[in-house]
N, C-alpha and C positions, 0 to 999 in steps of 0.2 A: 496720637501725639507724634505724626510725624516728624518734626524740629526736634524731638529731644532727643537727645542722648546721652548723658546718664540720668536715668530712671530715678525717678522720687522713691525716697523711703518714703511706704505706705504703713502704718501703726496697724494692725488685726482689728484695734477697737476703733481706729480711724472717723470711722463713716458715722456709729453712734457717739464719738465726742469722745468717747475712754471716760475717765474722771474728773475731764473738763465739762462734760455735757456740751460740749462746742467743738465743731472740724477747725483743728487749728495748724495752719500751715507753716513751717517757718522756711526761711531764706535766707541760704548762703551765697555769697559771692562765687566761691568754685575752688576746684577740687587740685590742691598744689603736687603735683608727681614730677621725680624727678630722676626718674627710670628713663631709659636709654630712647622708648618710644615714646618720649613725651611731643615730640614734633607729627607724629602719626593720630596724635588724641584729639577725637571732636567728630563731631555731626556725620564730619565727610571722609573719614580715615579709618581706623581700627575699630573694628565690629568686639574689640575682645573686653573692654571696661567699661561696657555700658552698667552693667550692676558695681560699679564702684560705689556707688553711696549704698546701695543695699546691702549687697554682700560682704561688701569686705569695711565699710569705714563703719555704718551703725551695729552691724552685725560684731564686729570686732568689738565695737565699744561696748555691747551691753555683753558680750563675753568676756568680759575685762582685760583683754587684749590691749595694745597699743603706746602709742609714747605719749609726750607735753601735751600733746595737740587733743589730749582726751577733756582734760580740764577745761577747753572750750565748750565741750556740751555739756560736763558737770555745772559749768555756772549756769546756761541756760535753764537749764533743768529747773533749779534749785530757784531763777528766778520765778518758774513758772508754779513753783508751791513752795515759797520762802522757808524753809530749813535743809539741811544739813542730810542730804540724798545718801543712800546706801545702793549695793549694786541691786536689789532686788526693787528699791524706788524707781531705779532710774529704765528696769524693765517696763515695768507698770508705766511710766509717765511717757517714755518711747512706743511704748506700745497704742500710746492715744492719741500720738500726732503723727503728720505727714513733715517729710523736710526736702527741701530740692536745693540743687547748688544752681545759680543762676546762670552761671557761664556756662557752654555747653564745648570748650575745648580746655585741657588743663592747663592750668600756670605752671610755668617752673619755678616757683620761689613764695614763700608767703608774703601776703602785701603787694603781692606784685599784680599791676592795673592789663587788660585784658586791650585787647583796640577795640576802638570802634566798631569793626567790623565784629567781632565777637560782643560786643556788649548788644549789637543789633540783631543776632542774632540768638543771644540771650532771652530780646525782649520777644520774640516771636513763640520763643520756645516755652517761656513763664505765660503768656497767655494762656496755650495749650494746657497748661498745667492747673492751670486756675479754672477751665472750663471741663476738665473732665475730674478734678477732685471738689472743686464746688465748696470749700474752705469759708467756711463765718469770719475768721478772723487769721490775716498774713500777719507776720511778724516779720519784718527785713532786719537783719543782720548788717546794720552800718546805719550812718544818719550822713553819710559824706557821699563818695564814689557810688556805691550801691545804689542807694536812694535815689540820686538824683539821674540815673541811668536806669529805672526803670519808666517801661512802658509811659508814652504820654496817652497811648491810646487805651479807652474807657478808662483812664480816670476822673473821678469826682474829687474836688478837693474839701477837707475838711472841717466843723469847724474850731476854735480853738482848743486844744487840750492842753491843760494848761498843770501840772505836779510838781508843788512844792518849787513854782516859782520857775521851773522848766517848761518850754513851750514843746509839747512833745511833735515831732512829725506826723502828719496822719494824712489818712482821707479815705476813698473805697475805689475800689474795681468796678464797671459795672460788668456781670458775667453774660454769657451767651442765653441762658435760662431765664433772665430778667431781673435776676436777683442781685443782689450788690456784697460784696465780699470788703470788711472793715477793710482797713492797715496801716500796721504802728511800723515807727520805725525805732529802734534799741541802737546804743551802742553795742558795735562788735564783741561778743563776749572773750574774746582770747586777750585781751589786757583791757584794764580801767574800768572792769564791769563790776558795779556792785549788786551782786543780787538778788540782793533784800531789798536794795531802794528800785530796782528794776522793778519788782514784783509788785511794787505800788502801782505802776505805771499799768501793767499786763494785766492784772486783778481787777484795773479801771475796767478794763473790756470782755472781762470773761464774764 
């Protein structure tokens, strides 16, 4: 995967599904630092926070480390098995997915939109990523920005899914192996996420 840099959290149960029975990928937009080298962070600069999503953000979370910003993977979570996660759940359900952060240079700020040139860059790097983890089912993390700045290349578009009256985002990847990898698009879990009615949506595809 040459394009990437910071390295996907890979789950141990990853490859056999964990207690989804399904490689399920998810997709963040990227990774907010606001450390003094954050102008040095990305593909072509600082060799030293490549395992940022590994080592220190999932790893921190399922040690129960961390501030606010944890409560966005507890909703997720909880979407993906609709109740009420303990820290010993949230190992277990971590431990059965893959997650990548899209962007491959950090933001300084949350919410804050990446350029062009980094979302392009992005899009080279989540190939990579989809071809050598080989994921049944992406989850993207946005239905706005995110979304609509991934890859136009190999997609298939989908056809209607349709939840309680929501038209959900969809469609699939096609991967390098021949095989076709789904993808839902969710609201961003860090505000507005409900994740019980998410789980209707996710459950559709698992």
């Amino acid at each position: 995967m040459g394009h990437v840099y910071f390295k996907p959290w890979v789950g141990k149960d990853y490859q056999t599904g964990g207690i989804f029975n399904k490689r399920i990928l998810a997709v963040g937009e990227g990774h907010v630092c606001g450390g003094e080298c954050q102008n040095e962070c990305g593909i072509k600069y600082s060799s030293e926070c490549k395992e940022l999503t590994t080592t220190i953000v999932v790893n921190d979370y399922l040690n129960g480390c961390g501030g606010k910003w944890t409560s966005t993977y507890r909703k997720f979570e909880r979407s993906l098995v609709n109740k009420e996660t303990t820290l010993e759940d949230s190992k277990i359900i971590w431990q059965s997915i893959a997650f990548f952060n899209f962007l491959q240079v950090a933001i300084t700020e949350s919410r804050k939109a990446g350029t062009n040139k980094d979302y392009k860059e992005g899009q080279t790097a989540f190939l990579e990523v989809i071809d050598e983890l080989l994921p049944e089912l992406i989850i993207v993390w946005g239905v706005g920005r995110l979304f609509y700045n991934l890859p136009e290349e190999r997609w298939v578009e989908g056809s209607p899914l349709v939840i309680d009256d929501y038209h959900v985002k969809n469609g699939y990847y096609q991967l390098k192996n021949g095989e076709k990898s789904r993808c839902i698009a969710v609201y961003h879990p860090s505000t507005g996420y409900s994740w019980d009615w998410w789980y209707k949506v996710i459950s559709s595809q698992i």
